[in-house]
N, C-alpha and C positions, 0 to 999 in steps of 0.2 A: 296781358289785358285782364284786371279783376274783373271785369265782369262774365269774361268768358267762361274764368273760372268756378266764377259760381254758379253760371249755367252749368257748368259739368260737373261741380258736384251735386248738383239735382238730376240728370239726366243719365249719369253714369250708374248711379244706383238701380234707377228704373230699367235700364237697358241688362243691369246683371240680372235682377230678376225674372223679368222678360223672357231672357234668354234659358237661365233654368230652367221656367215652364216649358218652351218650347223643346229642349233636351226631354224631359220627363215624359212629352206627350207619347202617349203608344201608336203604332205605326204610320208613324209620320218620317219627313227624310228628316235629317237633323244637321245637315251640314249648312243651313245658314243659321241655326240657333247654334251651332261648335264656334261658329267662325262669331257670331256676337258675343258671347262667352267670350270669345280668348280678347275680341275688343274692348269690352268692359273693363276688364282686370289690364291690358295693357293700358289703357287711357287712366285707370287709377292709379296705378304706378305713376303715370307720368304727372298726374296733378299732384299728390302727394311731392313728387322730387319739385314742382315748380311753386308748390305752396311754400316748402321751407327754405327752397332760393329764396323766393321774396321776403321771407323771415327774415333770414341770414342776410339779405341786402338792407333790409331797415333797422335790424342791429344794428349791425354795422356801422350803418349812417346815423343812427342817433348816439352814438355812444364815440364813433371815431375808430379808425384804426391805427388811431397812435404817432404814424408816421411823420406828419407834420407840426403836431404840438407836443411842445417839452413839456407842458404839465403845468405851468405857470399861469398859463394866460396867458404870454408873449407869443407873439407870430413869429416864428423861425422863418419865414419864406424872405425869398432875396427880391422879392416883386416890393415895389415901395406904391402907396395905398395915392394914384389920386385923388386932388383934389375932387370932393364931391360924392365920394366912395366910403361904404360903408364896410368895414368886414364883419361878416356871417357869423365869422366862427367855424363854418365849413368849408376854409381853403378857397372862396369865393367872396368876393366885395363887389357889391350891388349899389346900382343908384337909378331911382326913376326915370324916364325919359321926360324932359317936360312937352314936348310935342308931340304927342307919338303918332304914327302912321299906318294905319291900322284897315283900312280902307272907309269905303263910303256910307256901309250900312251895317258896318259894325264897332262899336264901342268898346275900347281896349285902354292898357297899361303898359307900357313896355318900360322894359326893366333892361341896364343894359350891365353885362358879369364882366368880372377883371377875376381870370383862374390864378390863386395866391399859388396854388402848387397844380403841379398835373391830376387833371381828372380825365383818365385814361378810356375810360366809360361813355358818359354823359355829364352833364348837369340835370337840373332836376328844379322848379321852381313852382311852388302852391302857393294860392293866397286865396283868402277868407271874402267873399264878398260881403258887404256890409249895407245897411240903410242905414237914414237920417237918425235915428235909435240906437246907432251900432248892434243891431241882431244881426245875426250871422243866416245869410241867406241862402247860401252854397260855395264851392271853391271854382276857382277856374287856377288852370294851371298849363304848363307847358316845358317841353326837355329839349336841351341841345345835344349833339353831339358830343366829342371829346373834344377838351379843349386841354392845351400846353400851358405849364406855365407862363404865364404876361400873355397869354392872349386873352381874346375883350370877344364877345357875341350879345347877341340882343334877342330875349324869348317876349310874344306877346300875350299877355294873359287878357283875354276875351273875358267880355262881362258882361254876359249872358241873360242875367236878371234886371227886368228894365226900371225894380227900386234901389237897384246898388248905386251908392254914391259914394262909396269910395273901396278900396282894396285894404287888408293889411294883409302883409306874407307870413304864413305861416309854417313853411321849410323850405329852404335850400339845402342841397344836396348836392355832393361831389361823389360821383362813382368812376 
């Protein structure tokens, strides 16, 4: 969750300092300032390791792990591309829904995925909200689970901004 993250790293600083003083303080007990201490520095460890996950996972995805494209631009996968399907480029081919079903008091997209190779992970699906202007007014996005090669799922992207009049996608993902 990026956001949480960034909450911690605002809160994980303050709580080291914090803690310091409360250590420094002269005769005070100091065993819930030892015990924030040692949370601080563990929780920075931990964001740190899940910051450069998230690095190391958006590499990744923006660059390819190789495995699926020979280098050409040809699609190696044995899934053949329905009618109506777009490929990505990332091991996934996408096509609008044209009805979609979204409920009663909210306005959505649904997109529905054909996984060209196994995405053992998730899927992963952003898109740009837009006005009548084409400005870009926020994203709305949504994740599936893992999907197997030739299997199909359907993510709804909510449109959230009541001047968006249309969507364009701005990453698919295959992890």
């Amino acid at each position: 969750m990026p956001g949480a993250l960034i909450v911690g790293w605002i809160l994980l600083p303050a709580a080291f300092v914090l803690a310091i003083v409360g250590v420094a303080l002269p005769r005070k007990a100091h065993g819930a300032s030892i015990t924030a201490l040692i949370i601080s520095i563990v929780g920075t460890v931990a964001g740190v390791v899940v910051f450069f996950g998230l690095l190391g996972a958006a590499f990744s995805s923006s660059f390819g792990s190789g495995s699926s494209d020979s280098g050409d631009g040809s699609d190696t996968s044995d899934v053949s591309l329905p009618a109506g399907f777009d490929d990505t480029g990332a091991g996934v081919a996408i096509r609008f829904v044209s009805d979609p079903s979204c409920g009663d008091f909210i306005r959505c997209s649904q997109v529905e995925l054909i996984a060209l190779r196994d995405c053992p992970n998730s899927v992963y699906v952003e898109a740009n909200m837009l006005d009548a202007a084409g400005r870009n007014l926020g994203i709305t996005n949504d994740m599936l689970g893992s999907l197997r090669e030739g299997e199909r799922g359907i993510v709804d992207l909510m449109i959230l901004e009541d001047a968006a009049t249309r969507i364009e996608l701005s990453d698919v993902s295959c992890y």
